[in-house]
SEDO-245743 format. One record per residue (C-alpha): x negated, y, z; residue in one letter. Coordinates in Angstrom, 1 decimal. Each point is the difference from the previous one (the first is absolute). Example, Ala and Ser with C-alpha at 12.3 -4.5 7.8 and 13.67 -1.06 7.14 Angstrom:
BEGIN
+--------+--------+--------+----+
:   east :  north :     up : aa :
+--------+--------+--------+----+
:  -12.3 :   -4.5 :    7.8 :  A :
:   -1.4 :    3.4 :   -0.7 :  S :
+--------+--------+--------+----+
# end
This chain:
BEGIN
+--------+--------+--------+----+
:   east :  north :     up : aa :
+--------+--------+--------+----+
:   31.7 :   15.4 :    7.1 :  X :
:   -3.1 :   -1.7 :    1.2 :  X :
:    0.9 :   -2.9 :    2.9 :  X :
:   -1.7 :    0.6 :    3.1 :  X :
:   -2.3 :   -2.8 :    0.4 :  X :
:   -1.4 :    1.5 :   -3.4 :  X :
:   -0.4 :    3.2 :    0.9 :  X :
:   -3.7 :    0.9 :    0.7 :  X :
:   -1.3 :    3.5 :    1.5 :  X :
:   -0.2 :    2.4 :   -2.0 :  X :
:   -3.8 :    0.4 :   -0.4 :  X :
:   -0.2 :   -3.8 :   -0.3 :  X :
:    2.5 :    0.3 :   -2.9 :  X :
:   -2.3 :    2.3 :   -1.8 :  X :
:   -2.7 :   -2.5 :   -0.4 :  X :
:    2.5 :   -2.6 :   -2.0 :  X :
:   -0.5 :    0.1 :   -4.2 :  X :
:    3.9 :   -0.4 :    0.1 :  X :
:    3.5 :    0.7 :    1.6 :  X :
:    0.6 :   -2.5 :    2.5 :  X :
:    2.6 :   -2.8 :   -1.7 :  X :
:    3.0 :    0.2 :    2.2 :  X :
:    1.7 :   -2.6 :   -2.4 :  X :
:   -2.2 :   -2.8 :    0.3 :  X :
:    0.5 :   -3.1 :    2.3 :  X :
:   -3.7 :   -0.8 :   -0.4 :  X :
:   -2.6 :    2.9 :    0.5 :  X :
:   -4.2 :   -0.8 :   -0.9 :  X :
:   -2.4 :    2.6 :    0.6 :  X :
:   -3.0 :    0.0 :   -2.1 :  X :
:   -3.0 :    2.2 :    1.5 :  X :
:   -3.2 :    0.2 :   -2.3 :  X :
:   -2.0 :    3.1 :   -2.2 :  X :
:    2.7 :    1.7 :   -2.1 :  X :
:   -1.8 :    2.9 :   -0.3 :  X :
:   -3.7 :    1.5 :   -0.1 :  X :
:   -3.5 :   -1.8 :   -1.3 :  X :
:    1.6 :   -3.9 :    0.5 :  X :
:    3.7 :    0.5 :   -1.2 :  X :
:   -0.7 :   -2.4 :   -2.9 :  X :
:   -0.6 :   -2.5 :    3.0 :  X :
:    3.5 :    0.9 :    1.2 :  X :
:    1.8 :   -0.4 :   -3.1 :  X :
:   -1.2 :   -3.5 :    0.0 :  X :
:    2.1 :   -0.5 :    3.1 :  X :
:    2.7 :    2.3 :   -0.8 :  X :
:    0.7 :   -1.4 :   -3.7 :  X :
:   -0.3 :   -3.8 :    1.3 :  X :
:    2.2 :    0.3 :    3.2 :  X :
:    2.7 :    1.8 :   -2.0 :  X :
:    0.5 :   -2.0 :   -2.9 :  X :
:    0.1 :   -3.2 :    2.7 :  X :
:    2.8 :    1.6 :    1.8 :  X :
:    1.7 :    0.8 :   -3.4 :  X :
:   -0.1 :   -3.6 :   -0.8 :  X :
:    1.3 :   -0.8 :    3.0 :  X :
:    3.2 :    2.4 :   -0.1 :  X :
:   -0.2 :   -1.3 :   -3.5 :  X :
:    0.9 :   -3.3 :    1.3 :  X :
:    2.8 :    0.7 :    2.6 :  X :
:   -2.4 :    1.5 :    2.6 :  X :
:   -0.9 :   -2.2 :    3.0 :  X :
:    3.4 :   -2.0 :    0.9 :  X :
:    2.0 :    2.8 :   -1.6 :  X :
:   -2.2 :    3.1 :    1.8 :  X :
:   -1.5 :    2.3 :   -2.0 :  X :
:   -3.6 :    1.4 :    0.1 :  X :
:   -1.4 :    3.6 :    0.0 :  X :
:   -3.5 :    1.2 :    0.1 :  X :
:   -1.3 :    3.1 :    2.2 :  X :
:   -3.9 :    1.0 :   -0.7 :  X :
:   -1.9 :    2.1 :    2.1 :  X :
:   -3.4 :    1.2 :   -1.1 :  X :
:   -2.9 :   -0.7 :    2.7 :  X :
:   -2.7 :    1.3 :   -2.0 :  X :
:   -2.0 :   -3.4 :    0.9 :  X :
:   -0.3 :    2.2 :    3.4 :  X :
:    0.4 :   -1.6 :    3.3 :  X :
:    1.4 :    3.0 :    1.7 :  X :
:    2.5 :    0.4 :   -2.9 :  X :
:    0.9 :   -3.5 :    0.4 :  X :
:    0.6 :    0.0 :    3.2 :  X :
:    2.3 :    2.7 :   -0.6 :  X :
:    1.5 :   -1.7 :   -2.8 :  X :
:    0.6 :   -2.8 :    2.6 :  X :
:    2.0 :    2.2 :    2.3 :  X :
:    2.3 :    1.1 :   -3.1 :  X :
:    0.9 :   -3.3 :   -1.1 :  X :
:    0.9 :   -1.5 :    3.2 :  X :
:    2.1 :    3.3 :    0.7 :  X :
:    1.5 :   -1.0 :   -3.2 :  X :
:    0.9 :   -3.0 :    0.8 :  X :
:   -1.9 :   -2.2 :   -2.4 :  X :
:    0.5 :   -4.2 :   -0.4 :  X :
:   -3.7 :   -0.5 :   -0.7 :  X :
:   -3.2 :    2.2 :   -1.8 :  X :
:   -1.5 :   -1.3 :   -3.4 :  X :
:   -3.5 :    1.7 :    1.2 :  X :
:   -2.2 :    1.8 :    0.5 :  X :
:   -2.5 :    0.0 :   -2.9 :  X :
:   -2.9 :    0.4 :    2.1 :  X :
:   -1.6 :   -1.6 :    2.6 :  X :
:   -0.8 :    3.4 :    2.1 :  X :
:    3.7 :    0.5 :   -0.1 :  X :
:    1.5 :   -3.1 :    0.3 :  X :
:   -2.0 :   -0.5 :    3.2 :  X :
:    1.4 :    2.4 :    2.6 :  X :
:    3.7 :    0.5 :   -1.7 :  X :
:    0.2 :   -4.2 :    0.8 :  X :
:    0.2 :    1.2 :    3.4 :  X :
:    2.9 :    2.5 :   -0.3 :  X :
:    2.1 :   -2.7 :   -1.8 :  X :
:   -1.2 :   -2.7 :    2.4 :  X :
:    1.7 :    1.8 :    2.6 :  X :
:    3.1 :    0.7 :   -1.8 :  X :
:    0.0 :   -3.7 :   -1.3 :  X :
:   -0.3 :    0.7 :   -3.7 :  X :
:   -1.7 :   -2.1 :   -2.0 :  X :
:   -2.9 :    0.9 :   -2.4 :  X :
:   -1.6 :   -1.9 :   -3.1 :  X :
:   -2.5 :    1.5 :   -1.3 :  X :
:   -1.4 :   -0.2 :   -3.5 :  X :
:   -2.8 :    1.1 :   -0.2 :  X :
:   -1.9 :    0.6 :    3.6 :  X :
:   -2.6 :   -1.7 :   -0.3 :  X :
:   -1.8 :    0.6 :    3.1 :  X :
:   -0.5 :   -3.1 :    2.4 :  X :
:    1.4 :    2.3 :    3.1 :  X :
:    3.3 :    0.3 :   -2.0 :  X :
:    0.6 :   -3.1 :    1.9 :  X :
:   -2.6 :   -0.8 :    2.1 :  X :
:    1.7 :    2.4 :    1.7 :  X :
:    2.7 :   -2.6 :    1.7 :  X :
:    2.7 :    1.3 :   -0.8 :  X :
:    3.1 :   -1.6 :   -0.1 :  X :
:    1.6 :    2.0 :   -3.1 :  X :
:   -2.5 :    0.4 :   -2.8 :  X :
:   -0.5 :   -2.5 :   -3.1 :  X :
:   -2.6 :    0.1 :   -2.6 :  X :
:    1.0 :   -1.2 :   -3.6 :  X :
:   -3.5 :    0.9 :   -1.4 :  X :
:   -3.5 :   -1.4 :    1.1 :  X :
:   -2.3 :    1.3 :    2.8 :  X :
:   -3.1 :    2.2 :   -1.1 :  X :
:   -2.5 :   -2.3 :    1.7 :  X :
:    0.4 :   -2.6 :   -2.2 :  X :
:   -0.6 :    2.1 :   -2.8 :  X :
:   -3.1 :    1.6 :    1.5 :  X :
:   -1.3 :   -3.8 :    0.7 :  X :
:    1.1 :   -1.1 :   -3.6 :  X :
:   -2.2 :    3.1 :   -1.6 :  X :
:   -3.4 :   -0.5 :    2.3 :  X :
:    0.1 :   -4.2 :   -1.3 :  X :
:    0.3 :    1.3 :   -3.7 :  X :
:   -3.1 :    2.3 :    0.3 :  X :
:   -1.8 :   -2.5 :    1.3 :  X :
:    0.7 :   -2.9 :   -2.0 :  X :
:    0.1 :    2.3 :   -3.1 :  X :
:   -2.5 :    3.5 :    0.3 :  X :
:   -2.5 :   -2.1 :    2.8 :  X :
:   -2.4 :    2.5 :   -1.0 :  X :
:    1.6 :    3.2 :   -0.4 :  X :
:   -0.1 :    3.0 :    2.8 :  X :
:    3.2 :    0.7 :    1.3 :  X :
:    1.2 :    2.7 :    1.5 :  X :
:    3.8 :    0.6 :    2.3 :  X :
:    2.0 :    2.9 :    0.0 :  X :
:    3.3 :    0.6 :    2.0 :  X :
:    1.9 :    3.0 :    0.7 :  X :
:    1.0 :   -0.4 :    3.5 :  X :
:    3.5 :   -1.1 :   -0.2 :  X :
:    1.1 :   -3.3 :    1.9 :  X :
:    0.0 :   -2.0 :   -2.6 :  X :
:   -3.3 :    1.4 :   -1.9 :  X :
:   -1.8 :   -0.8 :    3.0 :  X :
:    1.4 :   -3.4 :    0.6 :  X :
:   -0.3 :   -1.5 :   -3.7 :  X :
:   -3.7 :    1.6 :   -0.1 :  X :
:   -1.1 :   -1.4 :    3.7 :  X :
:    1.4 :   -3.8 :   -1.1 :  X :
:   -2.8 :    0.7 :   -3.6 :  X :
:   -2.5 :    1.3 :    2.3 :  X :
:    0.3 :   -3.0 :    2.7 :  X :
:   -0.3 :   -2.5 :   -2.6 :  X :
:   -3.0 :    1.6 :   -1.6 :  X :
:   -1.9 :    0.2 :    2.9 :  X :
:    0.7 :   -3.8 :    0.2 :  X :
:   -2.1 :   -0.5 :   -2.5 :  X :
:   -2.4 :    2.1 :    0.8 :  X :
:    0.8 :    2.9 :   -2.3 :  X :
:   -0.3 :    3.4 :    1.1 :  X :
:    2.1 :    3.0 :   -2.2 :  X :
:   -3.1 :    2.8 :   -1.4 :  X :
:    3.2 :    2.5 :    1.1 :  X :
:    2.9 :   -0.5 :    2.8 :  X :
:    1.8 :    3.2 :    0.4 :  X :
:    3.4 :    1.7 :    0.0 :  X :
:    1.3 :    2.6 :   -2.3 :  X :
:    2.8 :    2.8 :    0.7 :  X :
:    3.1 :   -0.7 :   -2.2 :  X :
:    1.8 :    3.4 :   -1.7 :  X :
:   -3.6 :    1.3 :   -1.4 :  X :
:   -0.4 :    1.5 :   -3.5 :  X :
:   -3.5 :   -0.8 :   -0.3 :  X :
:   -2.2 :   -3.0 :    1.0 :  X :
:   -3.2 :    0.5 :   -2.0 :  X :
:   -1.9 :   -0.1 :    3.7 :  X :
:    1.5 :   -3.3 :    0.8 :  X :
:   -0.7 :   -1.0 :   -3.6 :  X :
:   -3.7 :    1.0 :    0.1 :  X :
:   -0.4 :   -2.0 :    3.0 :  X :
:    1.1 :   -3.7 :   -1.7 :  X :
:   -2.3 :    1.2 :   -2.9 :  X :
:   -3.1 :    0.4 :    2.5 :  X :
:    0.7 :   -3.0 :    1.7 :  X :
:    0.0 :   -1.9 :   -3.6 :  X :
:    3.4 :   -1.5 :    0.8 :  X :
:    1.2 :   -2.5 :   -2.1 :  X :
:    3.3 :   -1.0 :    1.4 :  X :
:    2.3 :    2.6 :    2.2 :  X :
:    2.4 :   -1.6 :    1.9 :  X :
:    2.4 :    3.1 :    0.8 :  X :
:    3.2 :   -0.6 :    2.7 :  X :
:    2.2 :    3.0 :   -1.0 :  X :
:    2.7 :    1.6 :   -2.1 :  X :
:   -0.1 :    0.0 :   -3.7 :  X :
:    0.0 :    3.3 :    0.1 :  X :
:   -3.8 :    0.6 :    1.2 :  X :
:   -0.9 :   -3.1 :   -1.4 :  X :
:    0.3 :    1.3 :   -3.6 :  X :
:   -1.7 :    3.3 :    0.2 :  X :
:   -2.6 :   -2.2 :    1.8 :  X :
:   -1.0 :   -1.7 :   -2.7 :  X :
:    0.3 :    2.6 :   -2.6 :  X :
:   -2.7 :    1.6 :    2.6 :  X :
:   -2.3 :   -2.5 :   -0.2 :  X :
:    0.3 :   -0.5 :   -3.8 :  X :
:   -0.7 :    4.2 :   -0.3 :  X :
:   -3.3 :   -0.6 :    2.5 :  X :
:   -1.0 :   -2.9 :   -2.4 :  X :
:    0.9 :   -3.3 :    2.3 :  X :
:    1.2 :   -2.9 :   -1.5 :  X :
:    0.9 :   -1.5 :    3.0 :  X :
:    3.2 :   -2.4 :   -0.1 :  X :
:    3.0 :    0.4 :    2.4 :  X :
:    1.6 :   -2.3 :    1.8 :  X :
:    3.0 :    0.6 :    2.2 :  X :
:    3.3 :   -1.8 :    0.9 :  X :
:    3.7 :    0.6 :   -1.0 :  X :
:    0.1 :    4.2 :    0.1 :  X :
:   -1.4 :    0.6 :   -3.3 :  X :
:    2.3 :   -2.9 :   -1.6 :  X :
:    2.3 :    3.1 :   -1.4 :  X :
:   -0.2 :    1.5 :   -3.2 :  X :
:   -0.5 :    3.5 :    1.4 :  X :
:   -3.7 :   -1.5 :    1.5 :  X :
:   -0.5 :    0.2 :   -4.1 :  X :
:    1.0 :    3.2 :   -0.6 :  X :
:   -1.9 :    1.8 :    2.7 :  X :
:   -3.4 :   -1.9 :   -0.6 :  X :
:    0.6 :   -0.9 :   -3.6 :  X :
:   -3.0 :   -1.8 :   -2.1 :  X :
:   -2.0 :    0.4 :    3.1 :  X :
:    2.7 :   -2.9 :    1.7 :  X :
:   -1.3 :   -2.8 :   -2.6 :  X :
:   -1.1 :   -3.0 :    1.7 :  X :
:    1.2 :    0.8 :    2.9 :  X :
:    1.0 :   -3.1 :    2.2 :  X :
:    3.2 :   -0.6 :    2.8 :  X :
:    1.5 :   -2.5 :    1.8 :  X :
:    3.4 :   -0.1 :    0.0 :  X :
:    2.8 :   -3.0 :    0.5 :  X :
:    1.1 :   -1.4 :   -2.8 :  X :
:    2.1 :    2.1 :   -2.1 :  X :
:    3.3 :   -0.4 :    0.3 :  X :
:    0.9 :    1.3 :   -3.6 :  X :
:   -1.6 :   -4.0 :   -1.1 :  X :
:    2.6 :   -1.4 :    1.7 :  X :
:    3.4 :   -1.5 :   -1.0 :  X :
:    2.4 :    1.3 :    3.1 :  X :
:   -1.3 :    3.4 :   -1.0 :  X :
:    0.8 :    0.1 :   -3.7 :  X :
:    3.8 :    0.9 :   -0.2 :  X :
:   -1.3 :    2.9 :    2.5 :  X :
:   -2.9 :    1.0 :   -1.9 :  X :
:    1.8 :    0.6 :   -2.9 :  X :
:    2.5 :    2.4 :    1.7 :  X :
:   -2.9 :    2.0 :    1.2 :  X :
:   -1.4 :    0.3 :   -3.7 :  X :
:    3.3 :    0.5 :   -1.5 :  X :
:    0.1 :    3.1 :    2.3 :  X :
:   -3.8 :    1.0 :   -1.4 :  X :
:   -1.4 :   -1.2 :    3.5 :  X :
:   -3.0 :   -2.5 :    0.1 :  X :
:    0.8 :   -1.8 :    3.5 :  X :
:   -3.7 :    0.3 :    1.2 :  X :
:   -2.2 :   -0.2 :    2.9 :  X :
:    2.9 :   -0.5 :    3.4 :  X :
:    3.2 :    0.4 :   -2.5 :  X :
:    0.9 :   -3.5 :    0.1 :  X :
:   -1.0 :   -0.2 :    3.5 :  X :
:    2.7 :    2.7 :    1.3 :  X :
:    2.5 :   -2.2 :   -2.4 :  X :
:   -1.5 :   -2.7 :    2.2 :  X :
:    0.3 :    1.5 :    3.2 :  X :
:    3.7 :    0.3 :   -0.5 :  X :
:    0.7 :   -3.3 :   -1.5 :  X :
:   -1.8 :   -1.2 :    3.2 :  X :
:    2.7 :    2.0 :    2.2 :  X :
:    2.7 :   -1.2 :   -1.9 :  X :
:   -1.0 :   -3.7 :    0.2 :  X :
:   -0.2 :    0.1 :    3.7 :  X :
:    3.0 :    1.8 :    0.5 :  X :
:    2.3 :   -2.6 :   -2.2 :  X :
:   -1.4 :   -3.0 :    2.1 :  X :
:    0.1 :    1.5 :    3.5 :  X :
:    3.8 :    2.1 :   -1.6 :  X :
:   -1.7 :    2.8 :    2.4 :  X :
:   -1.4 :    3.1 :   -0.7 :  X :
:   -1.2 :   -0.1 :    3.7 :  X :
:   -4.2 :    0.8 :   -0.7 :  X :
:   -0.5 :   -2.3 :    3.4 :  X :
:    1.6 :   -2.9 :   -1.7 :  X :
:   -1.4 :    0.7 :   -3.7 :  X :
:   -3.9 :    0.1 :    1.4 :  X :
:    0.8 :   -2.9 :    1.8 :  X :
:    1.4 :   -2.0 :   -2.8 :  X :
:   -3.2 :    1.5 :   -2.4 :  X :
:   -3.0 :   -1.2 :    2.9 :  X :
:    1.9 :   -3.5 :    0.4 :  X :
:   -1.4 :   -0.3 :   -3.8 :  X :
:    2.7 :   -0.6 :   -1.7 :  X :
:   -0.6 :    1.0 :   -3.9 :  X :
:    1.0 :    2.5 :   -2.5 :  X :
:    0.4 :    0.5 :   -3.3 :  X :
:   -1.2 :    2.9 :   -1.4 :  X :
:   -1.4 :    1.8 :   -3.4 :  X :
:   -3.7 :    0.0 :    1.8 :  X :
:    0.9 :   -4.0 :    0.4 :  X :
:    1.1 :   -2.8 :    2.6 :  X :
:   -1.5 :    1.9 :    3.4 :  X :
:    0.2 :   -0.9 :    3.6 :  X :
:   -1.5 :    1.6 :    3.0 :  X :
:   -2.4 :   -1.1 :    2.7 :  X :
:    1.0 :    1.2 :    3.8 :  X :
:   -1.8 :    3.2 :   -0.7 :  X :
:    2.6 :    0.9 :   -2.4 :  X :
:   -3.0 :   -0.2 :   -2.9 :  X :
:    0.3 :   -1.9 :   -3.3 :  X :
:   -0.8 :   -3.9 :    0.6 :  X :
:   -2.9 :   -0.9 :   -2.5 :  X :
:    0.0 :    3.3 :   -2.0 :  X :
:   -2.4 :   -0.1 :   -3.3 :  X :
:   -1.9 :    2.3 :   -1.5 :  X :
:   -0.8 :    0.8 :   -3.6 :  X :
:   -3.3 :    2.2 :   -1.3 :  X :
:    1.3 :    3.0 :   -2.7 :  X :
:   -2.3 :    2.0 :   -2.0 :  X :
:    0.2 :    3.1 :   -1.8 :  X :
:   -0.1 :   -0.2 :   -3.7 :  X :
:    0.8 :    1.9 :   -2.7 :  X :
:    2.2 :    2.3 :    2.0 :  X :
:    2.0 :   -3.1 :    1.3 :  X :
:   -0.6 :   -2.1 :    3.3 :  X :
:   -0.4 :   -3.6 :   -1.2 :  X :
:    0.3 :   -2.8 :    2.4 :  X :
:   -3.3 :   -1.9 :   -0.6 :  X :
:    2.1 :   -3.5 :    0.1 :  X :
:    2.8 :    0.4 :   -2.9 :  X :
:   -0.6 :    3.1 :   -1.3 :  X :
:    2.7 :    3.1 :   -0.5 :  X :
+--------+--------+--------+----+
# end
């Protein structure tokens, strides 16, 4: 039978991927897209929180408490997450690995704020995630400004001369990564031939595409999903463009590939580092691959997000989310696959870098090392 304290309404219970684990000490609740057009996103999150908490248990649990995982699927909706909020603190959750996006990480903060759970997210990237001020939320991945910033320098130290156009798709974080690439453009004096927004979940942008051709662009700068992205650029290689793209960590997934295919060469990113060069995440990456997983885009950040949990939790010997954040914005530093982090008193990476990819062969290569 199901304690109390875990015992969520009814409809609330609906929404959870699984049956509430009565006979864990520890409960997380991971909230991201398990279903629907960005479910591969979601598996990132899912596969790399899970196997975390495995190792963990693995290892005794934390001092002799075992972990369990409850997802929720929020559709990257912030309605849904909101409601996926209200379930996990009626469940009775110790802290949220999540949400995957920004949209939804934004307003569930709120719910758990209230109910003094903390959250660390992933892979929000939005700068509201915790510009926000609140108290509960932690970022283990970069801000989307940055990225925005890093894109506009490369055009213009690289294409000076080429006519770029920006695209978003109207999510928080689209609009965000593509206004920091617009304000440093305009800088310099450099004006996009096109500036426009695009409605995500269409099966056909030849209209959009016909538009970059006329405008000659040479460069499109698109803040959105991988999803639209791809049939994008297939778009503008069936209207004759031969227009680059240029975009920042959503398309670093294999299934950007698949949807766009041959149309995707050249295609550039900004993205951190990735974590799969690193030493601390070998042992782990090989465990994902043994399973016939490749630990990409935010996998080894949801490993991270976890590790980052656990780390405070040992040093404070709390699970109290008031004494964890406090312990993580003092600065104090943690060892994780994604590398030795620490957090500034907006709960956002200290000194985060960022790496350029490009698509290649069917494979994204980061432009550095190589993959």
């Amino acid at each position: 039978m199901i304690p109390t304290r875990f015992a969520p309404p009814l409809a609330l219970a609906a929404m959870l991927l699984t049956a509430p684990a009565a006979s864990a000490d520890i409960v997380i609740g991971v909230a991201g897209p398990f279903s629907g057009p960005y479910a591969t996103l979601g598996e990132q999150l899912k596969r790399g929180v899970q196997l975390a908490v495995d190792d963990i248990n693995g290892t005794g649990g934390l001092r002799g408490e075992r972990l369990a995982v409850e997802y929720a699927d929020d559709g990257c909706d912030p309605r849904k997450a909101v409601e996926v909020a209200t379930a996990f603190v009626a469940l009775g959750v110790t802290f949220v690995a999540g949400h995957y996006c920004s949209g939804a990480s934004i307003p569930a903060a709120k719910v758990y704020a209230d109910a003094g759970i903390l959250e660390i997210t992933p892979a929000s990237t939005h700068p509201k995630v915790t510009d926000g001020g609140d108290w509960n939320v932690i970022r283990v991945c970069p801000r989307d400004d940055a990225q925005g910033t890093v894109a506009a320098e490369r055009v213009l130290e690289e294409f000076p001369d080429q006519k770029v156009a920006i695209l978003n798709d109207q999510s928080p974080a689209a609009v965000d990564v593509t206004n920091k690439f617009r304000e440093r453009l305009s800088a310099a004096s450099v004006t996009p031939v096109l500036d426009e927004s695009y409605k995500p979940g269409l099966k056909d942008y030849e209209d959009l595409a016909l538009r970059l051709r006329d405008a000659r662009a040479d460069i499109v700068y698109i803040g959105g999903s991988y999803v639209e992205a791809g049939q994008i650029i297939r778009a503008l290689r069936d209207v004759g463009s031969n227009a680059r793209l240029m975009s920042n960590d959503a398309l670093v997934t294999e299934d950007f590939w698949k949807i766009a295919k041959e149309a995707a060469e050249g295609t550039l990113m900004t993205f951190t580092f990735d974590p799969q060069n690193f030493e601390d995440a070998r042992p782990v990456i090989e465990r994902f691959k043994a399973e016939g997983y490749n630990p990409e885009g935010y996998t080894l950040y949801a490993y991270a997000a976890v590790q980052t949990w656990l780390s405070a939790a040992t040093a404070t010997g709390s699970t109290d989310s008031h004494r964890i954040a406090d312990w993580l914005k003092a600065g104090n530093h943690v060892r994780t696959v994604t590398g030795d982090i620490a957090f500034d008193s907006k709960d956002d990476l200290r000194n985060p870098r960022f790496a350029w990819y490009r698509w290649e062969n069917a494979k994204y290569v980061d432009e550095a090392i190589g993959r």
